[in-house]
C-alpha positions as MATLAB code, in Angstrom:
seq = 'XXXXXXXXXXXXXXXXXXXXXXXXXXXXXXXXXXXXXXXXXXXXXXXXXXXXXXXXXXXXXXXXXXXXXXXXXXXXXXXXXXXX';
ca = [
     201.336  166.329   75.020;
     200.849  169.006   77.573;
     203.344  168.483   80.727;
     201.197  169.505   84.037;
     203.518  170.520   87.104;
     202.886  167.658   90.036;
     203.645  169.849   92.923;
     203.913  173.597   93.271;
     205.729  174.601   96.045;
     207.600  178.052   96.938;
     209.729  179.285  100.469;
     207.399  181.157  102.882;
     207.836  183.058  106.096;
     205.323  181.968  108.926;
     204.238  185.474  109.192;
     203.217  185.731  105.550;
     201.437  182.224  105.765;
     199.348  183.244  109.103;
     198.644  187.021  107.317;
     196.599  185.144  104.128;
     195.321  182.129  105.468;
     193.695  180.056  107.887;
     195.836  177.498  109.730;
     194.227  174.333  111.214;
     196.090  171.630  112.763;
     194.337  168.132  112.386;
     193.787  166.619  115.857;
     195.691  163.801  115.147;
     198.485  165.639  113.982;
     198.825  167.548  117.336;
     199.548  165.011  120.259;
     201.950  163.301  117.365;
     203.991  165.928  116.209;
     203.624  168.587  119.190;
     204.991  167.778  122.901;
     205.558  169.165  125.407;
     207.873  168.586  128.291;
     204.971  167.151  130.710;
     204.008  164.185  129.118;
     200.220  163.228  129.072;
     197.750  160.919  127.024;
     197.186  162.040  123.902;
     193.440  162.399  124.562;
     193.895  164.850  127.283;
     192.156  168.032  125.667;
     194.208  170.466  128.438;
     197.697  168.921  127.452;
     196.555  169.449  123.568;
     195.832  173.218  124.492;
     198.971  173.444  126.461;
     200.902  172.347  123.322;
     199.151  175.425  121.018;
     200.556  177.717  123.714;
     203.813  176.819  123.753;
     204.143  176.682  120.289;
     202.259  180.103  120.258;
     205.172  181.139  122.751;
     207.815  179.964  120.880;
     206.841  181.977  118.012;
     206.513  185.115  119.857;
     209.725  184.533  121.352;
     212.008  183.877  117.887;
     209.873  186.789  116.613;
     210.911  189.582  119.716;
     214.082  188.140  119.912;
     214.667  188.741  115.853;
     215.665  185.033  115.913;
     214.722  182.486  113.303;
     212.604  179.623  114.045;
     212.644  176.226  111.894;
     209.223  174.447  111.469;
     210.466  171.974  109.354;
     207.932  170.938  106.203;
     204.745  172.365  106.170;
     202.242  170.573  103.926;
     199.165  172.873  102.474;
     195.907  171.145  101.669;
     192.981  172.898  100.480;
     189.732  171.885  102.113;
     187.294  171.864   99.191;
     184.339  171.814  101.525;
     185.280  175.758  102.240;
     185.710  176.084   98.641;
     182.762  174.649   97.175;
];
């Protein structure tokens, strides 16, 4: 019987991720998991952009200031549709 690995996985930098691939968000992943400190519906398209920003500017921040920055699990997913 041939054993197949489940899940590959391997410790990245963000700047090696964003170098090699494309990084998309799901909308419904944005308003959930990114806030900001002004609170607004979830459907408000200028609080959605204001939360790319910041996060944008948080990144260039830990980066300049040579500081590390924790995003916690990131989960991969290959879109087929771009594949195929």
């Amino acid at each position: 019987m041939v054993e197949q690995q489940f899940l590959k996985y391997e410790a990245s930098g963000i700047a090696a991720l964003l170098r090699t691939e494309s990084l998309a968000v799901p909308f419904y992943q944005r308003s959930y998991s990114w806030s900001t400190i002004e609170e607004r519906p979830s459907s408000d398209t200028k609080n959605d952009r204001q939360q790319v920003v910041d996060f944008w500017n948080d990144l260039k921040t830990s980066y300049e200031s040579k500081q590390s920055y924790f995003l916690g699990t990131v989960v991969l997913a290959t879109n087929r549709a771009l594949h195929d």
